[in-house]
C-alpha positions as CSV (number, residue, x, y, z in Angstrom):
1,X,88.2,-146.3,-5.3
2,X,91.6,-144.3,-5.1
3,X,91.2,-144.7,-8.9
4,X,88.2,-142.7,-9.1
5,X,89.3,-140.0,-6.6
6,X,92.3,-139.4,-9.0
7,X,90.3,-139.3,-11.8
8,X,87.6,-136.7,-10.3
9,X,90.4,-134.7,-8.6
10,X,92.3,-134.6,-12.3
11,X,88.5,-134.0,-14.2
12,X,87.7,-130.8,-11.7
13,X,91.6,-129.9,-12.3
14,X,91.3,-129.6,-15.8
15,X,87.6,-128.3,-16.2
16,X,88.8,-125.3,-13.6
17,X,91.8,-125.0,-16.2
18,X,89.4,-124.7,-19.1
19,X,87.1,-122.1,-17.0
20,X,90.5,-119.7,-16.3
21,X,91.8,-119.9,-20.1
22,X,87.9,-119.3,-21.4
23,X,87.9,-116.5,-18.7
24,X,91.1,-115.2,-19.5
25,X,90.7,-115.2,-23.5
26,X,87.4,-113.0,-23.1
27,X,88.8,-110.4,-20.8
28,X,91.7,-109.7,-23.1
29,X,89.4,-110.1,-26.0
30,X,87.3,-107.6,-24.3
31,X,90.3,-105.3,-23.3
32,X,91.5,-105.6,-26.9
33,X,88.0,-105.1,-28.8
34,X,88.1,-101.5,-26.5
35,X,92.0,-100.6,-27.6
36,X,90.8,-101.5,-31.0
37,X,88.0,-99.4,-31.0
38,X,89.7,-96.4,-28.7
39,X,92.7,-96.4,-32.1
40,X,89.8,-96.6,-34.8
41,X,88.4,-93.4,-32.3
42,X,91.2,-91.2,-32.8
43,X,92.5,-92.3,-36.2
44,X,89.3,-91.1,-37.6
45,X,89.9,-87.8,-35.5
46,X,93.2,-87.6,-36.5
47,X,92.1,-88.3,-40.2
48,X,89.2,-85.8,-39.4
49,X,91.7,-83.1,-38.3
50,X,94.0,-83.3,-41.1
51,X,91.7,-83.5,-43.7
52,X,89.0,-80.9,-42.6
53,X,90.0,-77.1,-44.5
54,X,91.0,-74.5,-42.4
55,X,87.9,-72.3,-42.3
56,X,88.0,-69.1,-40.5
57,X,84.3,-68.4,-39.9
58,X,82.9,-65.0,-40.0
59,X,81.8,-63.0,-37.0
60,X,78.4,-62.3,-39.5
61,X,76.9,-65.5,-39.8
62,X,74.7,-64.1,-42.5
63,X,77.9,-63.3,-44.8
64,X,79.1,-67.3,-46.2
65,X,82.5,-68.7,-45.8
66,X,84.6,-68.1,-49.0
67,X,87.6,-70.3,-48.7
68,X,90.8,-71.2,-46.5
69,X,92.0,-69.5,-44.1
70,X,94.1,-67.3,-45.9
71,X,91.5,-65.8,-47.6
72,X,88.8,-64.6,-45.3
73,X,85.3,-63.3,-45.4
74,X,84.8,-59.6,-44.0
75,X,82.5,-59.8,-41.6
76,X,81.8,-56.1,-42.6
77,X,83.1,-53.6,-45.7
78,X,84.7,-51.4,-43.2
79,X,86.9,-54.8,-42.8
80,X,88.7,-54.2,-46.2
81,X,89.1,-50.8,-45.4
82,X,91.2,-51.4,-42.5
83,X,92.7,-54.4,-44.0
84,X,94.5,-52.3,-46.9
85,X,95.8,-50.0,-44.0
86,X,93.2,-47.3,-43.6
87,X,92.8,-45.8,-40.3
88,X,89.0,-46.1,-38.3
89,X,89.9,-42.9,-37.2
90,X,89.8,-42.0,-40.7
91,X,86.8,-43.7,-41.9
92,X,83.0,-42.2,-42.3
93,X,81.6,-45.2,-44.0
94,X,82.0,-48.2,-46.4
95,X,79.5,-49.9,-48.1
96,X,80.1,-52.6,-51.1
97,X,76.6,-50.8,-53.3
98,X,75.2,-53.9,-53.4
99,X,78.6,-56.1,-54.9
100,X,77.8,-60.0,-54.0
101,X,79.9,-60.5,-50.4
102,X,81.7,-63.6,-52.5
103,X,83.6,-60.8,-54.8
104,X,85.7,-59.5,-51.9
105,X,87.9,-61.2,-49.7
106,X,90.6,-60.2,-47.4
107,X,94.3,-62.0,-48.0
108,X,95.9,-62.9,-44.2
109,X,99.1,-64.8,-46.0
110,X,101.8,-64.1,-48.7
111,X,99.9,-63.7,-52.1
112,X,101.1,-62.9,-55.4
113,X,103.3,-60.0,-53.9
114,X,101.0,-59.1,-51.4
115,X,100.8,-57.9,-48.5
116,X,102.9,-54.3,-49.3
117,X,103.0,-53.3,-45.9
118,X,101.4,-55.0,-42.3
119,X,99.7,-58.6,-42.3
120,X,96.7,-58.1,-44.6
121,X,95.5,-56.5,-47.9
122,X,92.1,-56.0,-49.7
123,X,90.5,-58.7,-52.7
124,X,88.0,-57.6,-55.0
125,X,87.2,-59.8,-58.2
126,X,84.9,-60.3,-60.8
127,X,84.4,-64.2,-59.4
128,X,85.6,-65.5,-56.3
129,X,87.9,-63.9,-54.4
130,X,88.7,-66.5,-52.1
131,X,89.8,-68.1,-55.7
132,X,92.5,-66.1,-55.8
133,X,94.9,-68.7,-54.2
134,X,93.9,-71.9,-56.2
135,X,96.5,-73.2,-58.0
136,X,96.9,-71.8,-61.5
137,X,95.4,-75.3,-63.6
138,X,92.6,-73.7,-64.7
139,X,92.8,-71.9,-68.3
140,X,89.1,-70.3,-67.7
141,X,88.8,-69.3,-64.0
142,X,84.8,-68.3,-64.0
143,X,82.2,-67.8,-61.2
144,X,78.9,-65.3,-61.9
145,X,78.4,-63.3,-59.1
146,X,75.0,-62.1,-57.9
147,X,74.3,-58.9,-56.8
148,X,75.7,-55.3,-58.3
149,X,76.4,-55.6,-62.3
150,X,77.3,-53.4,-64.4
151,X,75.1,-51.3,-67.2
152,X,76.3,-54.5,-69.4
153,X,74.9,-56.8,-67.3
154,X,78.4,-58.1,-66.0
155,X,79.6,-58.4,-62.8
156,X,81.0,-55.4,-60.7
157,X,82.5,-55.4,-57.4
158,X,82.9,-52.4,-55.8
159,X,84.1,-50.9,-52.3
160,X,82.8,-47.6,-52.0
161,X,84.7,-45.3,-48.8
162,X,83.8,-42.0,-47.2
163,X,87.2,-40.9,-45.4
164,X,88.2,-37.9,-43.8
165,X,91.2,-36.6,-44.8
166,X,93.6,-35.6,-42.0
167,X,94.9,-31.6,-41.5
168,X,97.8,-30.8,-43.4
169,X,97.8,-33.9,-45.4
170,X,97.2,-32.9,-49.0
171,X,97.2,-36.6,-51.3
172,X,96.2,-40.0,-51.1
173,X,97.9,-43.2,-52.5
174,X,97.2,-47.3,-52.3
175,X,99.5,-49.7,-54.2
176,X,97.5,-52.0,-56.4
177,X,97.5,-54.6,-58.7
178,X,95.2,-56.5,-61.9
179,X,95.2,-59.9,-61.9
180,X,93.4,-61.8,-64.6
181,X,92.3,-65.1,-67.0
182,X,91.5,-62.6,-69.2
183,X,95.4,-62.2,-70.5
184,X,96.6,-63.0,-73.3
185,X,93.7,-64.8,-74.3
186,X,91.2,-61.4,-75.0
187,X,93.6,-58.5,-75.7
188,X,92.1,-56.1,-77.7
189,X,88.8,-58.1,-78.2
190,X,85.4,-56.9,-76.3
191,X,86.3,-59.0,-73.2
192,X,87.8,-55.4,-71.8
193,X,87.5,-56.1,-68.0
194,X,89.1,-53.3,-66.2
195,X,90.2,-51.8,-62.6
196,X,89.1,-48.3,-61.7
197,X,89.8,-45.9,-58.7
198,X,87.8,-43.2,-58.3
199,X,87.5,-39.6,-56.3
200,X,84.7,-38.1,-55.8
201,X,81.7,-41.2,-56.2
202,X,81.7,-43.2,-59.5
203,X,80.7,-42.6,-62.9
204,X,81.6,-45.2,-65.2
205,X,80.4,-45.2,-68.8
206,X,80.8,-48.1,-71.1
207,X,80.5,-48.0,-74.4
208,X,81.7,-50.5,-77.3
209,X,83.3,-52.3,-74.8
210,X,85.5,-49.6,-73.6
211,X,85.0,-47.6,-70.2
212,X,84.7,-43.8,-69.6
213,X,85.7,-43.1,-66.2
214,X,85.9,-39.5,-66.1
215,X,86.9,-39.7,-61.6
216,X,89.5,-42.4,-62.3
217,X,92.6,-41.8,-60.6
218,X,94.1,-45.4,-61.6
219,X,94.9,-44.8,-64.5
220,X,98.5,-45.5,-66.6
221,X,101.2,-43.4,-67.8
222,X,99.0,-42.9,-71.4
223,X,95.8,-42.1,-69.0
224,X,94.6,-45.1,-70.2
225,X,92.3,-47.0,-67.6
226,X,93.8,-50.5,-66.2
227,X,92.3,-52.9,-68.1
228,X,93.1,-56.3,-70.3
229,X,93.5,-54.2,-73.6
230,X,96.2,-51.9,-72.2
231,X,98.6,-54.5,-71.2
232,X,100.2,-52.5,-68.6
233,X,103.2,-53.8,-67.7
234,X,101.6,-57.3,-67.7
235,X,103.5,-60.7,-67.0
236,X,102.6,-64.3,-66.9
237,X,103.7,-65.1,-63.6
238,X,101.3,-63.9,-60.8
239,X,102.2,-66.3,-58.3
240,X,98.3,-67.2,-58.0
241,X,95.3,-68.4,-59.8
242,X,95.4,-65.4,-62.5
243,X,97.6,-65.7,-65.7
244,X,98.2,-62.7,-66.0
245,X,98.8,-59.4,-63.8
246,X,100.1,-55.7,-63.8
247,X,103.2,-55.3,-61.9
248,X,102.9,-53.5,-58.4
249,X,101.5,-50.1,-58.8
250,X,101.3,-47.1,-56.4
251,X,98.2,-45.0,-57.4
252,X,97.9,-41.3,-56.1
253,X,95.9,-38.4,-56.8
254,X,95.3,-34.9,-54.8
255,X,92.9,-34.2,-51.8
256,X,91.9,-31.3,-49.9
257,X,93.2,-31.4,-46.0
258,X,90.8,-31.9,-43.5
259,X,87.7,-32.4,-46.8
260,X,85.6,-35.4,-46.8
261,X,86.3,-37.5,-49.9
262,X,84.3,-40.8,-51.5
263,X,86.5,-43.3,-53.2
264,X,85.2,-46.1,-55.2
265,X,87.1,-48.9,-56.4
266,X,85.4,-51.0,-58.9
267,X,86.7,-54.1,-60.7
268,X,84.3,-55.4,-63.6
269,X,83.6,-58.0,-66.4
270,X,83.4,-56.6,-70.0
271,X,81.8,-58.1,-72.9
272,X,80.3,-60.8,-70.4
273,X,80.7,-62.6,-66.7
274,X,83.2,-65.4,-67.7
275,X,87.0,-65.6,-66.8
276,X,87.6,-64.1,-63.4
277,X,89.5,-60.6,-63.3
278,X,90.9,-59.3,-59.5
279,X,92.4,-56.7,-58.0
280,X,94.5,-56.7,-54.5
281,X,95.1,-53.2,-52.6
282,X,97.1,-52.7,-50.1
283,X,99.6,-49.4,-48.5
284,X,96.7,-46.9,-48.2
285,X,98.4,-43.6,-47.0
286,X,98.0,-40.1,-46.9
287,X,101.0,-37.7,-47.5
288,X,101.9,-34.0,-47.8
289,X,103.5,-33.9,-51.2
290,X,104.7,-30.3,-52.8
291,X,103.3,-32.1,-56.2
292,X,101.0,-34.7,-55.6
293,X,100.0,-35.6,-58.9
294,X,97.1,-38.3,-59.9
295,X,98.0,-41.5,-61.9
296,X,99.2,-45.0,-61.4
297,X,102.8,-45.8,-62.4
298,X,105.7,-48.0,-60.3
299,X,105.7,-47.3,-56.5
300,X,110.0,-46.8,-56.9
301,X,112.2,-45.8,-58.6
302,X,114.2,-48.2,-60.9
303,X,118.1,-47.0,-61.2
304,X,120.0,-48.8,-63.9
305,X,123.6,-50.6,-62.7
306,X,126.8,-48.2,-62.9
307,X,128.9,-49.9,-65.1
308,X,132.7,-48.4,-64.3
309,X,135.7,-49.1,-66.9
């Protein structure tokens, strides 16, 4: 009998053992399949975060999303107005005459020399502009734009500005400069794509693959427009997407004080719409100059060393 009673006693000991360890293994089984599943939570977030680009959406949703951060959208064309340093006080109007929104972009970061002066400076390309800032690994850069082209057929950005020029300030100036895949590829062949800066509306003639631009104020020491078959200055290393690019140019030309003046800057494919051309502005100033005189050439002076014996 006392046998019995031992065993039952010792039976109910262990089952109520087994019941505690079963109970125990699911609640910490439980606990762990929610830790598990809390980590897996916020490692995909975390992978999420660091892998998602850094888009800075537009306040116009109707205007896309061109790139990174450092290249943004303008939600408006009075945006790259301001962003090159023009004043709103300053500004009538700016319209892009119909130039595909993807063409211009506004740079927010370090860039290939840009910005000049504040945080920001003014894109405008024949492809992309938000393409500006890929790494240089591709030998034929190329993205057909829609909207504006020129009388070719090619693609043409252009920012078109109606500013009032302030009393007692007789000249105008914006540093500048060409970026393109064009060089040293197409020099001297038909693929001619060129930079132009013009005073008083625009009037571009093309003809033979070379363009008339009878209003252009951009133009280099020779009066020769900025384009790939005038080599300005050129050099390999743009410190962007472009292999090739002017050096940094100040162009200026005369205004009357107080007058209403239309600028134009237009940046356009020649010969066809392949291998992205671009140009960044930046620095845009009024002065009063005793000779304000119109061209493109170095924004300073360059003064040789003194060598003393």
């Amino acid at each position: 009998m006392k046998r019995n009673l031992v065993v039952g006693w010792f039976g109910s000991f262990i089952g109520l053992a087994l019941f505690l360890i079963l109970l125990s293994a699911t609640s910490i089984a439980a606990a762990y399949g929610a830790d598990a599943r809390s980590y897996r939570a916020r490692d995909h977030e975390v992978s999420a975060v660091r892998q998602a680009p850094a888009i800075r959406q537009p306040s116009n949703p109707l205007l896309p999303v061109l790139g990174p951060a450092t290249i943004i959208t303008p939600s408006a064309p009075q945006d790259l107005a301001f962003a090159m340093g023009i004043s709103p006080s300053d500004l009538i109007s700016a319209t892009l005459n119909g130039s595909d929104p993807r063409g211009v972009g506004i740079g927010t970061s370090p860039l290939g020399g840009f910005p000049i002066e504040g945080s920001t400076f003014a894109i405008l390309s024949t492809g992309r502009a938000s393409s500006a800032e890929l790494p240089n690994n591709q030998g034929n850069l190329t993205y057909q734009l829609a909207g504006l082209n020129n009388s070719e057929g090619n693609d043409l950005t252009q920012l078109a500005l109606r500013l009032k020029v302030p009393a007692n300030m007789n000249c105008l100036g914006v540093d500048f400069k060409f970026l393109s895949e064009e060089f040293p590829e197409f020099v001297g062949s038909p693929y001619n794509d060129t930079f132009t800066a013009e005073l008083g509306g625009s009037n571009l003639i093309i003809a033979n693959s070379v363009v008339t631009a009878p209003l252009n104020f951009a133009f280099d020491t020779a009066h020769h427009i900025i384009s790939i078959n005038t080599v300005f200055g050129v050099t390999p290393n743009t410190g962007t997407t472009y292999d090739g690019a002017t050096p940094l140019l100040r162009a200026r030309t005369p205004v009357t004080p107080s007058a209403t003046v239309d600028i134009v800057f237009s940046v356009q494919d020649l010969g066809d719409s392949s291998w992205d051309s671009a140009v960044f502005l930046d620095r845009f100033a009024w002065t009063n100059e005793s000779a304000c005189v119109s061209g493109a050439k170095l924004p300073f002076p360059l003064y040789l060393p003194v060598i003393r014996r």
